[in-house]
MARMAR-171104 format. One record per residue: x negated, y, z of N, C-alpha, C in turn; residue number from 1. Coordinates in steps of 0.001 Angstrom, whole numbers, plus 500000, padded with zeros to 6 digits. Each point is the difference from the previous one (the first is absolute). Layout:
(pt (X Y Z) (X Y Z) (X Y Z) NUM) ...
END
This chain:
(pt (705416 588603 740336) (501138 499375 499329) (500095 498545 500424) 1) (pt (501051 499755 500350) (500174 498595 500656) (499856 499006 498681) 2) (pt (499991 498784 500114) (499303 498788 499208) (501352 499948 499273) 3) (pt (501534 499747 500526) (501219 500016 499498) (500415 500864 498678) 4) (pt (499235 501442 500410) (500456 501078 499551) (498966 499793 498775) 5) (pt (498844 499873 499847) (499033 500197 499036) (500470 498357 499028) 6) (pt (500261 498753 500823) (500725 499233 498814) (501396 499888 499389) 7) (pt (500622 501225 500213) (501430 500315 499410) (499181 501079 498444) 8) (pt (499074 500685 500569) (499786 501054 498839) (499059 499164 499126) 9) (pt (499408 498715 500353) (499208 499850 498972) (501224 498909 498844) 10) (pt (500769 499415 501247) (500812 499208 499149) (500398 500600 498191) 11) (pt (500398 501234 500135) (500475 499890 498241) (498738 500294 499173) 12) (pt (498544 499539 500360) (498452 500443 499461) (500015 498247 499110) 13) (pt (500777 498912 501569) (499247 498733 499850) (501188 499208 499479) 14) (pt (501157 500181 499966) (500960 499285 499428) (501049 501071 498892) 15) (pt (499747 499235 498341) (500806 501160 499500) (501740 500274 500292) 16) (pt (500689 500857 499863) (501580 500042 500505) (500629 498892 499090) 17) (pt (500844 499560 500381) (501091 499116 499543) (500384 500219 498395) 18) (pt (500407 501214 500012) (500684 500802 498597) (498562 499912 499091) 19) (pt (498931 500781 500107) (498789 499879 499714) (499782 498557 499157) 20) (pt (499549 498666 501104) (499856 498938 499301) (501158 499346 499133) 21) (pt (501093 500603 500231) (501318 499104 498611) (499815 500949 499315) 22) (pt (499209 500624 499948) (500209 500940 498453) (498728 499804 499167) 23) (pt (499326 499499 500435) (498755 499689 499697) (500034 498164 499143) 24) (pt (499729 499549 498916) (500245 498793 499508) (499117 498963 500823) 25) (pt (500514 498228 500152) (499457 499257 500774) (499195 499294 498692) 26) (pt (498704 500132 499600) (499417 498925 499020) (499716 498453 500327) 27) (pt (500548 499410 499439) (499875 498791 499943) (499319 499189 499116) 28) (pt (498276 500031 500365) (499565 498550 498772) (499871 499053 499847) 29) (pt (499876 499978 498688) (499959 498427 499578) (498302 499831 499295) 30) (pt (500124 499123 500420) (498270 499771 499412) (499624 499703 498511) 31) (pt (501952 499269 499099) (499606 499376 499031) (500845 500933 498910) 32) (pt (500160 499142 498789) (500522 501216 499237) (501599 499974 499953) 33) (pt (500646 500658 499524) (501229 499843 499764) (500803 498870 499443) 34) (pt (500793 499343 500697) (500903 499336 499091) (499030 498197 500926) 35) (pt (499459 499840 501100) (499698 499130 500596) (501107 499716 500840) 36) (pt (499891 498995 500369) (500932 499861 501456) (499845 500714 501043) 37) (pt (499063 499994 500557) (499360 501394 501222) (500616 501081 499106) 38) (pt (499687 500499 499157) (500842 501189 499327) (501304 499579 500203) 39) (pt (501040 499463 499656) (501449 500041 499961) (500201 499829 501774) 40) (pt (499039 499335 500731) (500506 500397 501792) (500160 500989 499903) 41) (pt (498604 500840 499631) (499881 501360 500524) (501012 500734 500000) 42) (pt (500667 500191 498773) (501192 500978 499915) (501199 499518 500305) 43) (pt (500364 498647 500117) (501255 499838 501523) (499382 500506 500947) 44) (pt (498864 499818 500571) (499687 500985 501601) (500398 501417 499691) 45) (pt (499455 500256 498707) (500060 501610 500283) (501436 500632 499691) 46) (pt (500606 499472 499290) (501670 500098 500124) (500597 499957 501282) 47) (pt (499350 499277 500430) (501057 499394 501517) (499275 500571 501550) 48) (pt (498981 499980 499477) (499013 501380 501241) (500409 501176 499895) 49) (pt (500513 500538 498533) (499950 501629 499856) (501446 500092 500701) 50) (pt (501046 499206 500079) (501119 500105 500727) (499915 500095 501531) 51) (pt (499090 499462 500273) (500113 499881 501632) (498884 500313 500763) 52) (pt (499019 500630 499115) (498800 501206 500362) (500879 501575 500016) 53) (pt (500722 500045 498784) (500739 500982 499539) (498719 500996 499462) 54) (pt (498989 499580 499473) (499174 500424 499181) (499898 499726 498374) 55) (pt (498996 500451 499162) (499808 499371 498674) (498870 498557 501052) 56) (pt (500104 499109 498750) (499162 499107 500212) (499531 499309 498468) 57) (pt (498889 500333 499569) (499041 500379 498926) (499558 498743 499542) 58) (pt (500127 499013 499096) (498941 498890 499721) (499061 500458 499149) 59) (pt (498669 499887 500065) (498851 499984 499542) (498811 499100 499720) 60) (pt (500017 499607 498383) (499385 499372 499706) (498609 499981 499799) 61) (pt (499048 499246 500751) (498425 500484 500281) (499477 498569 499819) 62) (pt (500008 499386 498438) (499400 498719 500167) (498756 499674 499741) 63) (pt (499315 498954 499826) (498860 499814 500116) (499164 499345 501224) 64) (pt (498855 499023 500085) (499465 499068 501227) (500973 499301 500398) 65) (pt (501240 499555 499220) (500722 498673 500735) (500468 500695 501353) 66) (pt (500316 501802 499942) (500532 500646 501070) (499147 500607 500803) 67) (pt (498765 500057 499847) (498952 500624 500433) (499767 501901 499952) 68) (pt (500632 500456 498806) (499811 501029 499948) (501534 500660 501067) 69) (pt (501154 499249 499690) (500838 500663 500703) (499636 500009 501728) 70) (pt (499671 498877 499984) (499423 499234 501758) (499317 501607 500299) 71) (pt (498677 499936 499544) (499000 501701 500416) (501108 501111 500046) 72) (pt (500357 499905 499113) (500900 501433 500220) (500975 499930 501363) 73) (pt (500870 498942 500614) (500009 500208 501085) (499439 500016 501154) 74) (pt (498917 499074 499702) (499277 500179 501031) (499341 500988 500779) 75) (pt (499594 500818 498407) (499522 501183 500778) (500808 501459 500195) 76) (pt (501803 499820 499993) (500754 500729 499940) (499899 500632 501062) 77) (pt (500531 501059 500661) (500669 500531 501083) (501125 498939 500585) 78) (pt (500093 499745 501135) (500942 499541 500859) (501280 500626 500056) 79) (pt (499982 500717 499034) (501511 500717 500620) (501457 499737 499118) 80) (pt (500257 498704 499420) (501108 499326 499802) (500563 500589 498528) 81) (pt (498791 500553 499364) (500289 500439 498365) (499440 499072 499064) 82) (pt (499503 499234 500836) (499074 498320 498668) (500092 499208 500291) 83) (pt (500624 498804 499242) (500373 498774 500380) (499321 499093 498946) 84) (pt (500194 498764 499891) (499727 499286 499096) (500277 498344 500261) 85) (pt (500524 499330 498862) (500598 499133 500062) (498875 498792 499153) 86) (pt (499429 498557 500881) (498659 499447 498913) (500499 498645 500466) 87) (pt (499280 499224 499627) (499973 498903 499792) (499238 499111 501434) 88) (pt (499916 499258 500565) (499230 499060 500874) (498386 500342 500120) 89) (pt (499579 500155 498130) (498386 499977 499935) (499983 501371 500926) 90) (pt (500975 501108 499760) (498853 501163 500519) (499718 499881 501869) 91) (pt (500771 499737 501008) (499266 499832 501156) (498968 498562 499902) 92) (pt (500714 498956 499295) (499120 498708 500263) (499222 499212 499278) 93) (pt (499932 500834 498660) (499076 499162 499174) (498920 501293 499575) 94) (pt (499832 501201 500356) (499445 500950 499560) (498913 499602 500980) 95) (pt (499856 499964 501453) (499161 500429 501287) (498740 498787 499360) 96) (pt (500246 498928 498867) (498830 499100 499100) (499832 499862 499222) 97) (pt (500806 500939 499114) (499583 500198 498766) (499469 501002 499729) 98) (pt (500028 501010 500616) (499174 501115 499733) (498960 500373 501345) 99) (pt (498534 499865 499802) (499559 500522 500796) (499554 501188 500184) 100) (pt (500635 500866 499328) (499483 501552 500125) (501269 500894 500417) 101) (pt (500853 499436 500110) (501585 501043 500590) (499374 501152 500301) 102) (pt (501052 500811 499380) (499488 501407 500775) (500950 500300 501039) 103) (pt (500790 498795 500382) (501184 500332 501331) (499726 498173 500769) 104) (pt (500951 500237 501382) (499690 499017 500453) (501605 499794 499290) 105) (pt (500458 498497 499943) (501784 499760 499565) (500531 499994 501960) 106) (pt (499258 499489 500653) (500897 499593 501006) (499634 501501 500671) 107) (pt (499519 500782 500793) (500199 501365 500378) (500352 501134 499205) 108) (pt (499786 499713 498323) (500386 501359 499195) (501529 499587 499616) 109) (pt (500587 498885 500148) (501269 500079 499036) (500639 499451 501485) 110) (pt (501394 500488 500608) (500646 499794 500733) (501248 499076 499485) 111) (pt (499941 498560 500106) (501437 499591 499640) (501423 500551 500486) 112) (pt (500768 499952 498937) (501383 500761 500316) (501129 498570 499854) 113) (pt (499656 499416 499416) (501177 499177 499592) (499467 498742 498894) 114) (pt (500006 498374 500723) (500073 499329 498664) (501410 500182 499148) 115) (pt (500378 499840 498818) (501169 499960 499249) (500311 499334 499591) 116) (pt (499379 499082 498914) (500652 498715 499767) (498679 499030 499189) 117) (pt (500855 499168 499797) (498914 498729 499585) (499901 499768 498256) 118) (pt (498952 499888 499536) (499905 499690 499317) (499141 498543 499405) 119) (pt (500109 499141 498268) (499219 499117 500123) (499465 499901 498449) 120) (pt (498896 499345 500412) (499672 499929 497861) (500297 498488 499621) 121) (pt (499653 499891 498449) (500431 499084 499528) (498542 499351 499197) 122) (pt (500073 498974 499907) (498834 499558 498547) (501517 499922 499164) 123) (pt (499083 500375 498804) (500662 500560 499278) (499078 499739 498616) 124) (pt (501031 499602 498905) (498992 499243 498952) (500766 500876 498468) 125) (pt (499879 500065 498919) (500573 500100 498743) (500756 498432 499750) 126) (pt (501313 500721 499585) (501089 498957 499486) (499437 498840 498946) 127) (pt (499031 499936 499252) (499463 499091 499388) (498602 499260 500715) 128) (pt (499739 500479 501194) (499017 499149 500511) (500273 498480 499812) 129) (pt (499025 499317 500202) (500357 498161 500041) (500040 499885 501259) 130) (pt (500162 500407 501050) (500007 499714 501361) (501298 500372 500322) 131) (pt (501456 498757 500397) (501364 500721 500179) (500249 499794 501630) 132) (pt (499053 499728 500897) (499710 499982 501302) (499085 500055 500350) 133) (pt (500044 500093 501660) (498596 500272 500666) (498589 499179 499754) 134) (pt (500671 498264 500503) (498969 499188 499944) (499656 500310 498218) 135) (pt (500916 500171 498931) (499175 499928 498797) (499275 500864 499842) 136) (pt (499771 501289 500573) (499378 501313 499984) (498712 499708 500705) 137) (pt (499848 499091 500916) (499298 499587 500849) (499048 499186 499078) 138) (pt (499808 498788 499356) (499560 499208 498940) (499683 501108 499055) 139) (pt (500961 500616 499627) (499324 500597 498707) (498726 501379 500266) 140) (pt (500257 499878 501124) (498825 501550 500419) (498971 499212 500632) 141) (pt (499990 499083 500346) (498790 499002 500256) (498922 499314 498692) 142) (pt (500770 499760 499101) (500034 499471 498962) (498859 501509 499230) 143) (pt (501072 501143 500302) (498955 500823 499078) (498647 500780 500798) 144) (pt (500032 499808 501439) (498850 500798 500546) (500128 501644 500253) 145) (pt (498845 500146 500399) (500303 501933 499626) (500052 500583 498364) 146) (pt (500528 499218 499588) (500644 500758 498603) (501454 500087 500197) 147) (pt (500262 499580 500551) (501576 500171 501060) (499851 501169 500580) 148) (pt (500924 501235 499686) (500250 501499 501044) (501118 500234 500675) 149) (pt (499834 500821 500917) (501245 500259 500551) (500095 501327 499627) 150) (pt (501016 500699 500731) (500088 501820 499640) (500670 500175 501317) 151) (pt (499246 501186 500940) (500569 500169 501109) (500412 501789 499754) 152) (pt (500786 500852 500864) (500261 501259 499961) (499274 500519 499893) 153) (pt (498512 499714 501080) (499208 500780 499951) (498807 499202 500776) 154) (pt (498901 500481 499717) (498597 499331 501271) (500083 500110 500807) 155) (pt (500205 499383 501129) (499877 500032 501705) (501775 500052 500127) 156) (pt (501316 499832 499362) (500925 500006 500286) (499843 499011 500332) 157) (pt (501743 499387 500930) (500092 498766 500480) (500253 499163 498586) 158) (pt (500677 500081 498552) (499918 499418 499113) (498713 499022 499562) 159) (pt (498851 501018 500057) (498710 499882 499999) (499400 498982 500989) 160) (pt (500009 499859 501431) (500048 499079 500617) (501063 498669 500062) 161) (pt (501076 500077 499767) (500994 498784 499400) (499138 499183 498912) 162) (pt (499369 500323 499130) (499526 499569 499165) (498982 499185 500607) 163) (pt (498824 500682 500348) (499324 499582 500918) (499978 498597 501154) 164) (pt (501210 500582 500459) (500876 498742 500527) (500501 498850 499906) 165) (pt (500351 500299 498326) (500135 498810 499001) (499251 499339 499866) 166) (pt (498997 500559 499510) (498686 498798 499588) (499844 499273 501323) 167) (pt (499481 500976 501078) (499086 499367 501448) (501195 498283 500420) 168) (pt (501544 500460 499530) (500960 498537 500114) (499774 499253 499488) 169) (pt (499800 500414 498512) (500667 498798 499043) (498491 499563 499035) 170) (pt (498925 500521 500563) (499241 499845 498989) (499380 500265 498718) 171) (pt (500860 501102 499819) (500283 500811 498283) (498913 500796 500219) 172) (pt (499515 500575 498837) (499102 501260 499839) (500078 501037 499165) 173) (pt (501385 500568 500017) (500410 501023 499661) (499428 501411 499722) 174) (pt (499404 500565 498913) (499311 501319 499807) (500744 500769 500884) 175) (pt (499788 500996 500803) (500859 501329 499908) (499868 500804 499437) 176) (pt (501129 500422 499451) (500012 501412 499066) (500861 500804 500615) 177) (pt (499830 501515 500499) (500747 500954 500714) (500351 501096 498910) 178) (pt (501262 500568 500522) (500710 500541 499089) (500440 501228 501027) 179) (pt (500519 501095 499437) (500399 501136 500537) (501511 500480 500429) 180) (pt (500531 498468 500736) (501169 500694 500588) (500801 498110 499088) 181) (pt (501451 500434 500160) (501028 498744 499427) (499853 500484 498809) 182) (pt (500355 500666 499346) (500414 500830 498265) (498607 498876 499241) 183) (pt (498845 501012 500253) (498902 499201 499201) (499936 498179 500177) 184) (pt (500147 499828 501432) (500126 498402 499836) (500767 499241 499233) 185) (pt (501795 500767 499918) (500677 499026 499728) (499553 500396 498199) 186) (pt (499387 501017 499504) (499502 499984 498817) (499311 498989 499262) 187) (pt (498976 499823 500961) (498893 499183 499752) (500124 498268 499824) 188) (pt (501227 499874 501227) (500880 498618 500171) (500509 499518 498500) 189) (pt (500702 501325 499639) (501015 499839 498477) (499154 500176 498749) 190) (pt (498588 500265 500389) (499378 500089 498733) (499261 498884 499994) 191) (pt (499775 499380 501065) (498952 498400 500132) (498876 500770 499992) 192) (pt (499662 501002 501193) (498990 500286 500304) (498774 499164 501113) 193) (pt (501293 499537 500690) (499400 499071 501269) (500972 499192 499516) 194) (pt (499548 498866 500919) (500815 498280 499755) (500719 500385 501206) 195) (pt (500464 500920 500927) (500761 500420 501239) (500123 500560 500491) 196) (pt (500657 500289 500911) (499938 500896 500963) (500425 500645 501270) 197) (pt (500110 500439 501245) (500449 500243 500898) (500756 501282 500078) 198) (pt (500857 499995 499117) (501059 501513 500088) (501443 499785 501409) 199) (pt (500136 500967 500704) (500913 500126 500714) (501407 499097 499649) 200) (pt (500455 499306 500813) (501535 499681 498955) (500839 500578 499632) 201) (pt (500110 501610 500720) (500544 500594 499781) (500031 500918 498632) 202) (pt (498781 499800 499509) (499735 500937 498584) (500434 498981 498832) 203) (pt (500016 498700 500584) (499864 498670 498748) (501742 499718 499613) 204) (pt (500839 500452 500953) (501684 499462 500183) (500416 499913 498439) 205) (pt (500200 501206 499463) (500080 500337 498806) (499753 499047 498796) 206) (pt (498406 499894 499988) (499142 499137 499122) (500330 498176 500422) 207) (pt (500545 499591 501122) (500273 498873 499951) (501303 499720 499409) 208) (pt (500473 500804 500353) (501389 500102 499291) (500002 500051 499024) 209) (pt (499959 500746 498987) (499299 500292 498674) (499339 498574 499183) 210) (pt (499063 499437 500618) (498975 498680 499877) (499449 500603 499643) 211) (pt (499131 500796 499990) (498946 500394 499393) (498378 499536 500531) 212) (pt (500628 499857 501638) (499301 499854 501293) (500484 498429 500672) 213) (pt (498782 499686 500415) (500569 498466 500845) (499107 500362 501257) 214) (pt (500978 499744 501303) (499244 499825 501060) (499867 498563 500527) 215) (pt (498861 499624 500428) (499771 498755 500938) (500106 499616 501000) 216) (pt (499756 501108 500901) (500033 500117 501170) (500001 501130 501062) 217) (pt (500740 500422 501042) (499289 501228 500509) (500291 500068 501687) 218) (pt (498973 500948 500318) (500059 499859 501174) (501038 500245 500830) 219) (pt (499498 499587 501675) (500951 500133 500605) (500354 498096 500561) 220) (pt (500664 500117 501305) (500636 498814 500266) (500888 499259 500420) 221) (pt (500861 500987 498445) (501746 499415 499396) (499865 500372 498923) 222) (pt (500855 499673 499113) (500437 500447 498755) (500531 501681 500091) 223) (pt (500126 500860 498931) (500319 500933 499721) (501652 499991 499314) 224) (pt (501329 500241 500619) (501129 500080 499813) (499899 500663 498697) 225) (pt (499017 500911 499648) (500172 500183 498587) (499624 499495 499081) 226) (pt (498803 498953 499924) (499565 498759 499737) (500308 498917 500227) 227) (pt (500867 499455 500345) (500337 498843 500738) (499448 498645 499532) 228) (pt (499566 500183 498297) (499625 498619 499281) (498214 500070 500096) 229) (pt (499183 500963 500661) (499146 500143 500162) (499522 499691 501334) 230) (pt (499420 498840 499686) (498822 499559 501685) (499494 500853 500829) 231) (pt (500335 500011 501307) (498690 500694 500509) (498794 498999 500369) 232) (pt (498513 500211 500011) (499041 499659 499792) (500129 499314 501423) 233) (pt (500645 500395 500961) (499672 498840 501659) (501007 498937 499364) 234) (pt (500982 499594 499099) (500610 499037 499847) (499154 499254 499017) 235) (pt (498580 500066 499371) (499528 499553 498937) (498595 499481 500564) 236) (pt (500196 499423 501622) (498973 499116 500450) (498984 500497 501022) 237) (pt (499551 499694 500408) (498975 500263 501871) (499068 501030 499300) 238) (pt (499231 499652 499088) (499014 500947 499383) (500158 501409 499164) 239) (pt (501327 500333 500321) (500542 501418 499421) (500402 500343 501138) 240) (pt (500226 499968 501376) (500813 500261 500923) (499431 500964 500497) 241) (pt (498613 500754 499601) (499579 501032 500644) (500963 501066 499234) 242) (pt (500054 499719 498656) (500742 500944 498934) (501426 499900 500237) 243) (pt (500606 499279 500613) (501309 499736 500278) (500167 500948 501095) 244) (pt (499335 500220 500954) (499980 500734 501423) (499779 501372 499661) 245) (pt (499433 500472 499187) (499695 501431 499872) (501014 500645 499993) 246) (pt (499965 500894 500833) (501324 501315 500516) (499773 501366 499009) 247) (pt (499790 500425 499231) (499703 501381 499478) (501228 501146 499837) 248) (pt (499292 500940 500442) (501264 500596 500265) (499627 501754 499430) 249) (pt (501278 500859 500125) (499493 501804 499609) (500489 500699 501408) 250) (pt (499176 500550 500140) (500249 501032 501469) (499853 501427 499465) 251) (pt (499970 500212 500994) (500133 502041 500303) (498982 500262 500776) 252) (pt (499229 500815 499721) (498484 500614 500683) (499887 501551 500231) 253) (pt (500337 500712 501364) (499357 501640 499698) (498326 499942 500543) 254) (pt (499704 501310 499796) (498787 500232 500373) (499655 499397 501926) 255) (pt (498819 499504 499934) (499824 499229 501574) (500328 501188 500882) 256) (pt (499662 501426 499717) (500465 500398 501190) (501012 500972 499902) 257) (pt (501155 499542 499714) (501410 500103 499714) (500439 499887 501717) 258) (pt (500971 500826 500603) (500326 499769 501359) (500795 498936 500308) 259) (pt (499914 498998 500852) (501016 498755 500229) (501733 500770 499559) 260) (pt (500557 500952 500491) (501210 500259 499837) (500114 500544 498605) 261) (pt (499294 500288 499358) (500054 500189 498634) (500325 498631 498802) 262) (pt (498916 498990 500488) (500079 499050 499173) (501792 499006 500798) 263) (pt (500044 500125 500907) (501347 499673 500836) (500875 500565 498858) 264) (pt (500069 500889 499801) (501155 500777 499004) (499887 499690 498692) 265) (pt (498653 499817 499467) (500024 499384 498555) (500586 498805 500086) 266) (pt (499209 498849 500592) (500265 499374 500627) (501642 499273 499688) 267) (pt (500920 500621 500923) (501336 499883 500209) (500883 500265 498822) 268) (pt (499477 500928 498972) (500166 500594 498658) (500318 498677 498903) 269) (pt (498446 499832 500237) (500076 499131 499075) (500450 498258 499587) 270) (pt (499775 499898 501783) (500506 498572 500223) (501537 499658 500065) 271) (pt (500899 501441 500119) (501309 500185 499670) (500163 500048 498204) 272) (pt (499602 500658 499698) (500497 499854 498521) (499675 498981 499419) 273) (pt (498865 498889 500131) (499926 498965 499106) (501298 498925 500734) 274) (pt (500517 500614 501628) (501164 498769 500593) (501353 500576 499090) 275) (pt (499663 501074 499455) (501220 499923 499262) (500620 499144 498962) 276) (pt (501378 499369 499901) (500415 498632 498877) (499650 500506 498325) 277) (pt (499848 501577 499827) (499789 499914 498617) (498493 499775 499643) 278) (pt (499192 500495 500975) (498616 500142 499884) (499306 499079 500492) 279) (pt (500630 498444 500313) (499767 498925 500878) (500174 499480 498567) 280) (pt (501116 499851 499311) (500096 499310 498642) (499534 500301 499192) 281) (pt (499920 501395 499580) (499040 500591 498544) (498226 498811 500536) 282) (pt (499626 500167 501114) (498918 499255 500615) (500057 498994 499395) 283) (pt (500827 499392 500781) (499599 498637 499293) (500515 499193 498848) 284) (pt (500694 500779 499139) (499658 500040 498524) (499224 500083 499123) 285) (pt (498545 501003 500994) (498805 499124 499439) (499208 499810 500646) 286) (pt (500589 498766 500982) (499440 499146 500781) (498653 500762 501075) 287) (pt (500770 501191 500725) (499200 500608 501147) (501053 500111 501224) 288) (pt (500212 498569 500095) (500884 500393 501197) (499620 500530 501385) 289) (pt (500599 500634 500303) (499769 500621 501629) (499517 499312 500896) 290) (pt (498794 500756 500619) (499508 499272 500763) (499381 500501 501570) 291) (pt (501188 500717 500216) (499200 501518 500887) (499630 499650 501532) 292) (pt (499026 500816 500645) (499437 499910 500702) (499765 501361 500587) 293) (pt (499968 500322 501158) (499545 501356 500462) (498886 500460 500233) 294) (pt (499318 501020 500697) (498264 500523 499670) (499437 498785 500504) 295) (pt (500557 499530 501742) (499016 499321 500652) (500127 498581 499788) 296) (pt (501128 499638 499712) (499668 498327 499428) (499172 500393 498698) 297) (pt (500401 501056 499028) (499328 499892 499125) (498788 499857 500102) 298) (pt (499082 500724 500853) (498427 500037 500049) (499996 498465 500593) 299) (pt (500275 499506 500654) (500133 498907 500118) (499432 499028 499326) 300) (pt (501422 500083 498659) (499826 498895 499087) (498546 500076 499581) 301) (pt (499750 501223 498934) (498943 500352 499908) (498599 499314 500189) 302) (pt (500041 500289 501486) (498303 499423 501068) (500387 498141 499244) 303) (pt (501344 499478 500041) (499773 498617 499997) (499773 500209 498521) 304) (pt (500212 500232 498930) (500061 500251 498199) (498319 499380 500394) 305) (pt (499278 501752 500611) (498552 499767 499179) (499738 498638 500782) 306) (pt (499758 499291 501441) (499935 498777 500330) (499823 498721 498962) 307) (pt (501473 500293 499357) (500346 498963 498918) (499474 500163 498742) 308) (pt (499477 501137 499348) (499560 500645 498597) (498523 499638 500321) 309) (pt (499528 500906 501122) (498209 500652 499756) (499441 498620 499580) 310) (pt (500115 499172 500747) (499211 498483 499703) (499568 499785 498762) 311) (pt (501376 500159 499487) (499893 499466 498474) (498992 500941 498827) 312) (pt (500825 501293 500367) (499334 501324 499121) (498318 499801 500472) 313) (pt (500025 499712 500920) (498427 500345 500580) (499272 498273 499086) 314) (pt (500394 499157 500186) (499595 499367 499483) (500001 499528 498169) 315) (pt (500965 500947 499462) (499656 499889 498706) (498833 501436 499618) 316) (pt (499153 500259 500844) (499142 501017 499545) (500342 501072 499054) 317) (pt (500952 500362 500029) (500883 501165 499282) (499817 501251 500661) 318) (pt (499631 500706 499473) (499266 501537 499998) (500144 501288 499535) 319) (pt (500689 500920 499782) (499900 501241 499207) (499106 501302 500479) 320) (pt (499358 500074 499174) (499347 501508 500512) (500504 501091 500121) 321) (pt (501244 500724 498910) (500220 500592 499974) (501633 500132 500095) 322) 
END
């Protein structure tokens, strides 16, 4: 049997038929729980993928490890364009030092598909704090020592390191206290659990509005059009400017050995529907504006992220076992 002839018959063994995979649902996870910002991407992608996959496209919520549990599950998926998952910055670039026991590698088990858009956090205080700006937040968390806390999403998130960040600038010595996602933080914020905290701006819009919530400052290096009366931290002096520079962003990840023309097609999927004007604005309404990128700039960015991250993570001796 000629070589031609024997890879025509194995072809429908190694690739499933067309009809086959759209009938079959595309899962899409999320690492955190419902009702996050990564949650509300997710399901514009999967609205706007299931149109132009012409499949179902499934969101699935798998939270827990600051995205760790959803991360394994693709990692150790099948390659064959039925598991996706949508995380945060930490899982290729803050995981490969915070955890030294992975049971996957991030950069060969998770194949980038697509950055999507940008996101940024805020310090973020209760409406009756005595601190009604940065520098006063600054004095007054000096003033109290580590009886001063912060509240980050989670341990080893980038929230978690922002904090971190804070002090190593300004001198403060901020407790950390980690919390399980935005919901419990902004709880903890409104109950005067912590004296602060690093919640997304996008979860806080609401609560500033409201007053319930005061932000000080947040990252990034411009202001937030949906914030506009809120500083960003590179306009608030040389010694925040590392926090001013931070890029954080949500991408798209299949399993590492996903075929190049496969993730090409997710890929194209998905970086079309967030260019769409309704799903470009619902975005950045809460403040995740678009920020897309394709597989190979994406891996890209990536290699430069951990460059700019590991230093730091590695040097605040931050660790998880499990």
């Amino acid at each position: 049997m000629s070589v031609s002839r024997r890879a025509a018959l194995a072809l429908p063994a190694l690739v499933p038929s067309l009809a086959s995979a759209q009938s079959r649902p595309l899962r899409l996870l999320v690492g955190f729980p419902p009702g996050a910002s990564l949650d509300f991407l997710a399901r514009i992608l999967a609205e706007g993928m299931s149109e132009r996959l012409h499949r179902p496209v499934v969101v699935e919520n798998r939270a827990g490890g600051g995205g760790r549990v959803a991360a394994e599950a693709v990692a150790h998926a099948p390659g064959d364009g039925d598991m996706l998952m949508v995380a945060p910055i930490v899982v290729p670039v803050f995981f490969p030092f915070v955890y030294p026991n992975l049971s996957f590698d991030p950069v060969k088990d998770l194949a980038p598909v697509a950055r999507l858009t940008a996101f940024n956090f805020a310090l973020t205080v209760k409406r009756d704090h005595p601190a009604r700006d940065l520098a006063a937040f600054i004095a007054w968390a000096r003033e109290k020592g580590d009886n001063a806390t912060f509240g980050s999403l989670s341990a080893g998130t980038p929230s978690h390191f922002l904090g971190d960040l804070f002090n190593q600038a300004t001198g403060c010595q901020l407790r950390h206290i980690p919390y399980r996602g935005s919901a419990p933080l902004m709880t903890a914020l409104l109950a005067g659990e912590v004296d602060c905290g690093f919640p997304t701006t996008g979860s806080i819009v609401g609560r500033l509005q409201d007053g319930t919530l005061r932000a000080l400052a947040i990252t990034g290096d411009t202001r937030s059009p949906l914030l506009p009366e809120v500083p960003s931290f590179a306009e608030l002096g040389p010694q925040l400017r590392q926090m001013g520079e931070a890029v954080l962003w949500y991408g798209m990840f299949a399993p590492g050995r996903t075929p190049p023309e496969v993730v090409a097609t997710l890929a194209q999927a998905a970086l079309a529907t967030i260019a769409q004007p309704e799903a470009t604005h619902r975005l950045t309404e809460l403040d995740m504006p678009p920020l897309p990128m394709p597989p190979a700039a994406f891996a890209e960015s990536i290699a430069a992220d951990v460059r700019r991250w590991g230093p730091l993570i590695q040097a605040s001796g931050f660790r998880l076992d499990n």
